[in-house]
C-alpha positions as CSV (number, residue, x, y, z in Angstrom):
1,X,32.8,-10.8,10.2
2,X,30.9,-7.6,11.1
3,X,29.8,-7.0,14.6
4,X,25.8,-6.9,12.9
5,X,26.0,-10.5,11.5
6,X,27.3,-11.8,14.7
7,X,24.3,-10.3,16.2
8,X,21.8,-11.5,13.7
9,X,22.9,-15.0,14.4
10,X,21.7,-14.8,18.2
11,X,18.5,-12.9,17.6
12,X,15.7,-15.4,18.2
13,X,13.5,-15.8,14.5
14,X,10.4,-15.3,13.8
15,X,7.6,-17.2,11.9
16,X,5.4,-13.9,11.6
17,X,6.8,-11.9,8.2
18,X,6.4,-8.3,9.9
19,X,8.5,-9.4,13.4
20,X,11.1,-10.9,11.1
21,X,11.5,-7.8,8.9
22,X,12.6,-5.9,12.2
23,X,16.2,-4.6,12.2
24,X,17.8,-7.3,14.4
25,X,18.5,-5.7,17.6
26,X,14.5,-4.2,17.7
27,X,13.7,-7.6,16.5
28,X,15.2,-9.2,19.8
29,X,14.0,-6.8,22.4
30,X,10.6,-6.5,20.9
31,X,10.4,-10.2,21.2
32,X,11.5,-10.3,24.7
33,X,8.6,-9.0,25.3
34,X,6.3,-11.1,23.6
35,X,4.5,-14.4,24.6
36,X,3.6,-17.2,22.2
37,X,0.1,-18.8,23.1
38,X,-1.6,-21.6,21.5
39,X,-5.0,-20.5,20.4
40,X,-8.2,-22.7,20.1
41,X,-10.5,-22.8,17.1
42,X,-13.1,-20.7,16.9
43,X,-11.9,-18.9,20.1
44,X,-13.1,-15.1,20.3
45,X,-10.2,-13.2,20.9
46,X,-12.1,-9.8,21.3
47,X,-15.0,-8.9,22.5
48,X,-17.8,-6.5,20.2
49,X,-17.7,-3.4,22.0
50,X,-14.4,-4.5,24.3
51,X,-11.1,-3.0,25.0
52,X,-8.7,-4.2,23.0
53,X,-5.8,-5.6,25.0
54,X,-3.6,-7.9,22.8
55,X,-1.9,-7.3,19.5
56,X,-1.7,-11.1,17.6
57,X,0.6,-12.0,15.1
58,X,-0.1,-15.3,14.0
59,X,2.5,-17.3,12.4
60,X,3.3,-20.4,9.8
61,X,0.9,-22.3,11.6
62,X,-2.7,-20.7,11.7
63,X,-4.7,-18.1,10.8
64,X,-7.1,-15.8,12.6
65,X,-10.5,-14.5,10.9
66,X,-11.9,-11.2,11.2
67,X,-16.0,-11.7,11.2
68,X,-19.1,-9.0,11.2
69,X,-22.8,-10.1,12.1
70,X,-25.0,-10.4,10.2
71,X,-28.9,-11.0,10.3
72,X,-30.3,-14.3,12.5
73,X,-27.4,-14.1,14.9
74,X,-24.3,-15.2,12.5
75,X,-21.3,-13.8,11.6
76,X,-19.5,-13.4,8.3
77,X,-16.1,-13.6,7.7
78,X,-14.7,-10.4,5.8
79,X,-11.1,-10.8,6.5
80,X,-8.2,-12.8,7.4
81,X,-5.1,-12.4,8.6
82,X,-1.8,-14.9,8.0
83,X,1.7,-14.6,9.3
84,X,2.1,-11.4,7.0
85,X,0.3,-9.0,9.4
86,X,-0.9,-8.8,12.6
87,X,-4.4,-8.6,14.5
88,X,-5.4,-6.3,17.5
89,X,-5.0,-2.0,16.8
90,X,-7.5,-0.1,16.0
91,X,-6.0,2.9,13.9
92,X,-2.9,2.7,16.4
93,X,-5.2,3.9,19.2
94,X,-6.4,0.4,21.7
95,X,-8.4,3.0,23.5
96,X,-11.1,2.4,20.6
97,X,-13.6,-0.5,20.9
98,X,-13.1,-2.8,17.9
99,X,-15.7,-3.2,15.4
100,X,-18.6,-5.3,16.0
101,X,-17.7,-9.3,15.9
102,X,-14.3,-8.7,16.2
């Protein structure tokens, strides 16, 4: 068997489509530096007008809403984001605030 598949079959998985389609070897160090956390519905994970400081990738098992205000003080969700993507850059630069009712 190839040294590559032996590999593969120690690299931890992933449940979030765009961790899993890393080469095996980034796959495992990129990981290694990553920390699952439960998240809490309808928790605010950034701030209008804040630094972002976390990327997300949410997996099998939730999604995570991207919301705008709107008049009277609500917000309206315009996007969402599954275990296919991930939530947290802005344009590759996380010096930029995000957009409002991130």
């Amino acid at each position: 068997m190839p040294r590559s598949d032996l590999l593969s079959d120690r690299v931890p998985t992933a449940d979030n489509h765009l961790i899993a389609s890393l080469p095996s070897k980034d796959r495992a160090r990129f990981l290694a530096t990553c920390e699952k956390v439960e998240l809490v519905f309808e928790e605010r994970l950034i701030e209008p007008g804040s630094r972002i400081r976390h990327v997300y990738f949410p997996t099998d098992r939730g999604y995570i809403s991207l919301l705008t205000p709107v008049d009277g003080g609500t917000s309206l969700e315009v996007g969402l984001v599954g275990n296919e993507g991930m939530c947290g850059v802005s344009a590759g630069d996380t010096d930029v605030p995000p957009p409002a009712g991130g």
